[in-house]
N, C-alpha and C positions, 0 to 999 in steps of 0.2 A: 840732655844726656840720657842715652837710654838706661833701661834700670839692669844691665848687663856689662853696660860700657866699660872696661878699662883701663880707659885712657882719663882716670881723676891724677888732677893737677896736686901735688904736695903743697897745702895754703902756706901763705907766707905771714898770715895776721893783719895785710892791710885787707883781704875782703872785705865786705859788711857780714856776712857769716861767722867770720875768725877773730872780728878785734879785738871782741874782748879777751878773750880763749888765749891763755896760758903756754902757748904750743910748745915753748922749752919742758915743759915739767908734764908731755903729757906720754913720756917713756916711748916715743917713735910710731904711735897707733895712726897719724895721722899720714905716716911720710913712708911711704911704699917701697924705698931705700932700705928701710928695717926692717929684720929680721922677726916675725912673729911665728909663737907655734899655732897648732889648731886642738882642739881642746874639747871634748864634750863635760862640758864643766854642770851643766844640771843634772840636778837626781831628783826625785820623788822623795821626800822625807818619812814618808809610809807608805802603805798598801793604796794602790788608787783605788775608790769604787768602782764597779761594775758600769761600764758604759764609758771609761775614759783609758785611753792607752797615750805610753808616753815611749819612742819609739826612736831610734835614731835611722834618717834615711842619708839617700845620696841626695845631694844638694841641686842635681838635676832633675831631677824628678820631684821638685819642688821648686817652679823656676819662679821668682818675686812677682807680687801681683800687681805692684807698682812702683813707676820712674821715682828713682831719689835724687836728688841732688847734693846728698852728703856727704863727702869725702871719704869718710870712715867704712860709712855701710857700704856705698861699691868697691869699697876695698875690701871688705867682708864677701862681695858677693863675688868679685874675681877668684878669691886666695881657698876658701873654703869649700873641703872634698866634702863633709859630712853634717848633716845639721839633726837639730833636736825636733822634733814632732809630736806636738799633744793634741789628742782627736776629741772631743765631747761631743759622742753621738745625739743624732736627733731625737728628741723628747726626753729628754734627759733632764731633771730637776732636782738636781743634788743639793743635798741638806748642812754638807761638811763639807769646809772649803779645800782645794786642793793646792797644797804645799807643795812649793819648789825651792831645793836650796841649791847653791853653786858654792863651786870646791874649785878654785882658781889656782892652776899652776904655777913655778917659780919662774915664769918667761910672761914675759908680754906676749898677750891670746886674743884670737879673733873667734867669736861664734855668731852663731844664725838660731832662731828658736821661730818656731811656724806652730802657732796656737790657730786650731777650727772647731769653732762655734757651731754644732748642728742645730739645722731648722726647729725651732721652738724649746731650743733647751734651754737650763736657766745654772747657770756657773760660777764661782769665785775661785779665782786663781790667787795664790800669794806668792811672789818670786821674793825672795831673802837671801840678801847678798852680804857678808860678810867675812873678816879677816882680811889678811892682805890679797891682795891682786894688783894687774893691770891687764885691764879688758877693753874691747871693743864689741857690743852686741848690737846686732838688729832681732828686733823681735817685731814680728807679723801678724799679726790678731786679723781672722777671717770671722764675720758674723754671719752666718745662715740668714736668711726672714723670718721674722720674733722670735729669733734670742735674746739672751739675753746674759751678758759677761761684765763680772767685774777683774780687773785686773790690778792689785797690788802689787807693786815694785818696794821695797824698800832696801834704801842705800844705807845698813849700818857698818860701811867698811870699818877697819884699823885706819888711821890718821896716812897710812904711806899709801893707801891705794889709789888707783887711777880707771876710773870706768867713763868710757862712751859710747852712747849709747840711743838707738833710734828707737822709739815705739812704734809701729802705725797700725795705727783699725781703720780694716772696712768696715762700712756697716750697712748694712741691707736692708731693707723694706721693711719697715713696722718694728726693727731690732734696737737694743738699746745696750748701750757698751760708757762703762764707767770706770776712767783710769782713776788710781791715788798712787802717786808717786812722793814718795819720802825719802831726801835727803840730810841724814844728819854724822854722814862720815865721809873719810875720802880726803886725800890731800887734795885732787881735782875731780869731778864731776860734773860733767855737762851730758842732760837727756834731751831728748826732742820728742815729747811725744804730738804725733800729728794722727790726723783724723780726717776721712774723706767719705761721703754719703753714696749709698749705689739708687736708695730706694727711697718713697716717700713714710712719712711717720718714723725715720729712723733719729734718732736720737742719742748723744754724748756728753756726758756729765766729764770733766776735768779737774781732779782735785791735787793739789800741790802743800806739800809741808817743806819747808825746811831752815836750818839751823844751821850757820857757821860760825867760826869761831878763829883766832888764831890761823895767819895763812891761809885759811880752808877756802878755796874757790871753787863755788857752788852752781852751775849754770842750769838755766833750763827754758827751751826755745819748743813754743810752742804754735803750732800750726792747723788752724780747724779749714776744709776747704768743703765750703758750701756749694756744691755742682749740682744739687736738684733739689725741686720742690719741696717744700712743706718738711723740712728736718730743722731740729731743735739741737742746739748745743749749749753748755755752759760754761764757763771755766773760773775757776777761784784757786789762787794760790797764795799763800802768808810765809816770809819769809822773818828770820829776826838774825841780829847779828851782832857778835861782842868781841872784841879784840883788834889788837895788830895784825893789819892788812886784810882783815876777812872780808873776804867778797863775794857779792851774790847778784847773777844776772840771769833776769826774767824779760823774755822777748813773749810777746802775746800777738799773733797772727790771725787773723779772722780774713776770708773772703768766701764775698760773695759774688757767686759767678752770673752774667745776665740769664735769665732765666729760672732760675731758684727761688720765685717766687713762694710767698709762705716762709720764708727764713725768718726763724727765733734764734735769736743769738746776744750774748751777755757773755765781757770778762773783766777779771777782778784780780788787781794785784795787790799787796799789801805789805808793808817792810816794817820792822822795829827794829832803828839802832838803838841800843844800850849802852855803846862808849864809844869816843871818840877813835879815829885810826880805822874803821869798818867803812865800806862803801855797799852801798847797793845801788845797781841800774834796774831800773824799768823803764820797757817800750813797749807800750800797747799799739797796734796798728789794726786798721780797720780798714776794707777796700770792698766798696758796696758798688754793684753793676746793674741792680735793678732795683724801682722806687718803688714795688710790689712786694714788702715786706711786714713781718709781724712787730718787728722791731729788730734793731741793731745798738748795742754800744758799748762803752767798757769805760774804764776807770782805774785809775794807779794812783796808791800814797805811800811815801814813805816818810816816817816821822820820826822822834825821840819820845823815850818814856812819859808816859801819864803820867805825872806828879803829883794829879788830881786823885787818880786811882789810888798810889800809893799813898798818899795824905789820907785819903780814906780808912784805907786797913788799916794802917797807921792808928789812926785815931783810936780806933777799937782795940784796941792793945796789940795790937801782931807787929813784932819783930821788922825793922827797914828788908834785911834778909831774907826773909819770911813772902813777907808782903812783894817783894821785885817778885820771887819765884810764882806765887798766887797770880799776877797779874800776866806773866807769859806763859804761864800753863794754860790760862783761860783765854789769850789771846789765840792759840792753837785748838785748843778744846773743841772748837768748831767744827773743824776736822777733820782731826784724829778721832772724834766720836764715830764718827759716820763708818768705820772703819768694822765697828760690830764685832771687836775680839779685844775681850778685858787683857787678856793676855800681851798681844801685841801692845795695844795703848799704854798699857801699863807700863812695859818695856819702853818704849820710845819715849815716855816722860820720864822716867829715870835717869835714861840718854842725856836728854836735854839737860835734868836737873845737873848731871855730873857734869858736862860742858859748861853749865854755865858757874859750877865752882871752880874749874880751872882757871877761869880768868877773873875768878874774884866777883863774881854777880850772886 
């Protein structure tokens, strides 16, 4: 399908794309039959610094840089006259991360967001997504040659909202791009952040948090495509889950195309249920085309609580209460460290902590 095409099919949920995916409950975003509005739903939550513009173009004048096969997002790229545009000029080494928050209308909305990473700049983006909605977004991450971009997504909808959502970075020559996607709200949320190399030394770290609870169906399909030389990726993402019907599915996508020689690649999934009635899926997959590699593998667990852990706190006088919360705050701690804002951490464990007194953990 070219990344222009039209003509996407309305899934029915037998694909291997859709099965897991919830398609009644996901407000019409996937079924071209519905009515959606268009929406420029991101803002700058301050003043940018110098060197960064956040710009609203026509959407031809930014035509996608690459084929999807997503349902959503070529319905996105059909439907939508306007998209958002954030520039980080070259040599640009900003000190203070750049806040984006979105203000979702009272219609199920389609957007486009086109981030460009200039030649040797070095950047942190936070998109912050909260309250109600129902969305549909692709967002495009371009990397210059040695940039260098982090990108913060954090999903802390209200319990009714519905976002889907595609990530994809290129990444160029010598540059290096670090997604952290954090879901801990949302009645459905399914992201896909995928990743494709242009240049050699380029490099992709993949961090994933998230938290369901009650109903909450949580997805996240992730796609790294190794197409040249000597590029390094990683992925790590920790899921935990407590309540009636909560569900969490993680697809882990690795290939390597023949010729990618020099390919370093590692993924890592990880699940804690905490009570019975929770499901989580993990599928790692791994597709190697040349035996000229630095390494390739991955790995998926998902388990029940420590008991050992908790007997431990335990022992030392802390609270059964007490001690559950200590043990899945440090199971995520991993993280959400990495995350480098007391601020936000701090918020996201609160998150969790209140999630997980609504069902009694």
């Amino acid at each position: 399908m070219s990344a222009l095409n039209t003509n996407y099919l309305t899934p029915t949920g037998r694909e291997e794309a859709w099965r897991f995916t919830p398609l009644k409950r996901l407000a019409g975003l996937h079924d071209s039959s519905t009515n959606v509005s268009e929406n420029i739903s991101l803002s700058a939550i301050s003043k940018l610094p110098i060197g960064v513009e956040l710009a609203v173009a026509k959407a031809t004048d930014f035509p996608p840089s690459y084929t999807s096969t997503d349902v959503v997002t070529n319905r996105i790229r059909a439907e939508v006259k306007n998209i958002s545009v954030l520039t980080i000029k070259k040599d640009m080494e900003l000190e203070t991360p750049i806040f984006l928050s979105r203000k979702c209308g009272s219609s199920p909305e389609l957007s486009r967001v086109v981030i460009q990473a200039g030649e040797n700049s070095k950047s942190v983006v936070i998109i912050e997504n909260n309250g109600t909605g129902e969305i549909g977004e692709e967002i495009e991450v371009s990397l210059a040659s040695g940039s260098s971009l982090d990108l913060i997504s954090l999903q802390e909808w209200d319990r009714s909202a519905v976002h889907i959502g595609q990530h994809h970075a290129i990444v160029s020559k010598d540059a290096q791009f670090t997604s952290y996607v954090v879901s801990v709200g949302g009645s459905v949320v399914r992201i896909s952040p995928t990743v494709e190399f242009t240049g050699a030394g380029s490099f992709a770290d993949l961090y994933g948090v998230y938290f369901a609870t009650d109903g909450q169906h949580l997805e996240h399909r992730i796609h790294v495509n190794h197409n040249v030389p000597n590029a390094k990726s990683r992925v790590n993402y920790k899921g935990a889950l407590a309540g009636d019907q909560a569900h969490t599915v993680w697809i882990g996508d690795v290939y390597i195309h023949k010729g990618a020689d020099g390919t370093d690649t590692y993924e890592l999934n990880r699940n804690l249920l905490l009570t019975d009635g929770a499901r989580a899926d993990s599928v790692p997959n791994l597709e190697i085309e040349t035996g000229e590699i630095v390494g390739a593998g991955h790995a998926s667990t998902t388990g029940r609580f420590d008991d050992e852990q908790l007997f431990y706190l335990q022992s030392r006088g802390i609270p059964a209460e007490i001690a559950r919360r200590l043990v899945i705050r440090g199971f995520f701690a991993e993280i959400i460290s990495k995350l480098k804002n007391t601020e936000i951490e701090d918020r996201l464990m609160q998150r969790i902590d209140d999630e997980l007194s609504k069902v009694g953990q």
